[in-house]
N, C-alpha and C positions, 0 to 999 in steps of 0.2 A: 268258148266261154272261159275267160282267166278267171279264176277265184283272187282278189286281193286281200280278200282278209277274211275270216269267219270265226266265229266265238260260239259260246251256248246260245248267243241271244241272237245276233244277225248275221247274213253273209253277203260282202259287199262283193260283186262284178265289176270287170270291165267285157263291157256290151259288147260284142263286135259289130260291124254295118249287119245290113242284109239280112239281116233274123228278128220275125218280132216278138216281143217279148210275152205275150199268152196268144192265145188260139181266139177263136169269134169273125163272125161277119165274114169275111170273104179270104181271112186266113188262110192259109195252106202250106205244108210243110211243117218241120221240126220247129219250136217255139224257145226262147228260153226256158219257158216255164215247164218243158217237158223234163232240159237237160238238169233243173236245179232238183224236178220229183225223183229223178235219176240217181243223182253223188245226195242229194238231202232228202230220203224217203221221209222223215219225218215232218214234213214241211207240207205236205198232202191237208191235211185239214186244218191250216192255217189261213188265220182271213174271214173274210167276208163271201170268195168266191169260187169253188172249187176248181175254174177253171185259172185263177192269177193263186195260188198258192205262197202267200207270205209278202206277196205283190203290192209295197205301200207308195211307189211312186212308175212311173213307165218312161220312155227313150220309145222317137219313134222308129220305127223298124229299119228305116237309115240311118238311125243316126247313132254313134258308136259312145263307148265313155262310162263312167262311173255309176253303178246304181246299187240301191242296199235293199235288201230284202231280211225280214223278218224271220226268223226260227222256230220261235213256239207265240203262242198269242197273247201273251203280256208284255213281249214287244211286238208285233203288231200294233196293240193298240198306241203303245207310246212312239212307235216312229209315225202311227199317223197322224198322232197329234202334234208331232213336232213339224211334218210336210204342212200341216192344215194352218197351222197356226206363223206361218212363214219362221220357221224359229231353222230351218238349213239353208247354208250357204251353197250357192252351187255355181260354179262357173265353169263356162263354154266357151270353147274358140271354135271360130267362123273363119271360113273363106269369104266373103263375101262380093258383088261386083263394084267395081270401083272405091273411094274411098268418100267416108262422110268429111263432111266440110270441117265439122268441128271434130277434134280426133279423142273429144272425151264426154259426153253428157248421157241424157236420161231418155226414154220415149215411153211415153206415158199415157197413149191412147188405149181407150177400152177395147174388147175382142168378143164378138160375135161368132156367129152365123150371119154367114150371107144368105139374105132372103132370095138373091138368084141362082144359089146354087148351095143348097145345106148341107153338101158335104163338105165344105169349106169355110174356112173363120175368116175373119176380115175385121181390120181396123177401124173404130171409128174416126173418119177421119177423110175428107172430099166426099163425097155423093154416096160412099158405100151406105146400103141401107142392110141392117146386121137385126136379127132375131136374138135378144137372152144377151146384150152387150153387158161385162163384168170388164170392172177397174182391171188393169193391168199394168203393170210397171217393172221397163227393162234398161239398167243400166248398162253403158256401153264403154269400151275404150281401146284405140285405135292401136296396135302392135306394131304393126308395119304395113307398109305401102309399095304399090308399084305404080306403073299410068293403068291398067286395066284391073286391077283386083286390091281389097286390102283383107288384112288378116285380123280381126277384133275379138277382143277378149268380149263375153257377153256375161251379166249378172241379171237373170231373172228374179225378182223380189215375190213376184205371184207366181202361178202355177196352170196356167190356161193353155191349153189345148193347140200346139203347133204355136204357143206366144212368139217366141226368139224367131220364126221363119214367116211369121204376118209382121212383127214389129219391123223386121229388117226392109222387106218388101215396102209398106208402110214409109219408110222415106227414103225409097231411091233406090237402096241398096241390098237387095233380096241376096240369098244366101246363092252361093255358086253353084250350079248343075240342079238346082231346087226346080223343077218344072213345077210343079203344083200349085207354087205363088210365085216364080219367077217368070212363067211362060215356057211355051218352048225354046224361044230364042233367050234362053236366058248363059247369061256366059257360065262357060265350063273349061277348067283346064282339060289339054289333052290326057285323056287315058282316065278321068276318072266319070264315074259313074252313077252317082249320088248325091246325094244334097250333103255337102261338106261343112257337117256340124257334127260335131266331140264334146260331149260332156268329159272335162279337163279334172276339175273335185270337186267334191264332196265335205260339206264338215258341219259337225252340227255335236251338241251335249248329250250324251247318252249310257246312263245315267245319268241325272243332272249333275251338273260339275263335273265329268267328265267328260273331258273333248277329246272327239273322235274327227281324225281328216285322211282323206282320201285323195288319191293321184289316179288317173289313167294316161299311160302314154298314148300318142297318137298311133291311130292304125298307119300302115304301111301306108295306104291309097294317099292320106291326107297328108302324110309326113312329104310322100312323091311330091304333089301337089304345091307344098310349098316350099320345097327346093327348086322347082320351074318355076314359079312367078313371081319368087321375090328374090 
């Protein structure tokens, strides 16, 4: 876990793959949230939940990149007001399979529950029938290209649950080595591992008037990744 930044009030991460970020449900192993009670003991009773300690936004356990955590609870409340109220920017680069037709727009389908499998979100959008479907909306735009993969910058505007890896799915182009919504047969570069998605940064007011932005370089896996395909 790299520290990018930290202050009295928050401490931003770059996530690495492969670690999730609190404990629960069929978790197992080290979490982030064990490593941040670790270097940030005072972070333990922050929150809403003892086991996400200052935890006002999550990355899922593949997927690597920027995330800001809370220090004491008067930020707390104010980054979650800021997550909740869409007032941060956050953008993500994708591997993804093949490339979208148009190399710049919006997808703007709502995001459930599949009612044939609730552990999984799904688009509304052809026959899926979705439990709790919530607006969702994800700007997109095309970086580069090859014939079997392209590389897209992703801006989530909402905050729903696996959004950027059902919306990608959703028209065509599901994220690369993503099984979960891509299938098994879903394309994967040689040698990686993962569903190849990196939360890139972070920026958002904090204090108000105060803009704060954040980078995370790419992990190694993804960097590999697209030096072979493009």
């Amino acid at each position: 876990m790299e520290i990018i930044y930290a202050d009295d009030d928050i401490i931003v991460i770059n996530k690495p793959p492969g670690i999730s970020v609190h404990g629960g449900g069929a978790v197992a192993g080290p979490t982030i949230a064990d490593s941040l009670r670790k270097e940030f003991p005072e972070i333990a009773g922050v929150g809403e939940d003892p086991a996400r300690p200052g935890i006002v936004h999550r990355l899922d356990r593949d997927t690597s990149g920027v995330m800001a955590v809370a220090r004491n609870q008067k930020s707390f409340s104010a980054l979650k007001e800021i997550f909740q109220k869409r007032r941060a920017e956050k953008i993500y680069y994708a591997i993804v399979c093949g490339v979208p037709r148009e190399r710049e727009g919006a997808i703007d389908f709502g995001i459930g529950r599949l009612v044939s499998n609730p552990t999984m979100r799904g688009a509304a959008v052809g026959r899926a029938v979705l439990r709790g479907a919530r607006d969702a909306l994800t700007h997109y735009r095309v970086l580069k290209a090859s014939d079997a993969y392209g590389l897209v910058e992703l801006c989530p505007k909402t905050g729903r649950m696996h959004q950027l890896r059902v919306h990608m799915k959703a028209i065509g182009h599901p994220i690369a080595c993503d099984t979960k919504y891509g299938g098994r047969q879903v394309c994967c570069p040689a040698g990686a591992g993962r569903q190849l998605l990196h939360a890139r940064s972070l920026a958002f007011s904090f204090p108000e008037g105060r803009r704060l932005s954040f980078e995370a370089d790419l992990p190694a896996d993804m960097a590999l990744a697209i030096e072979s395909v493009f």
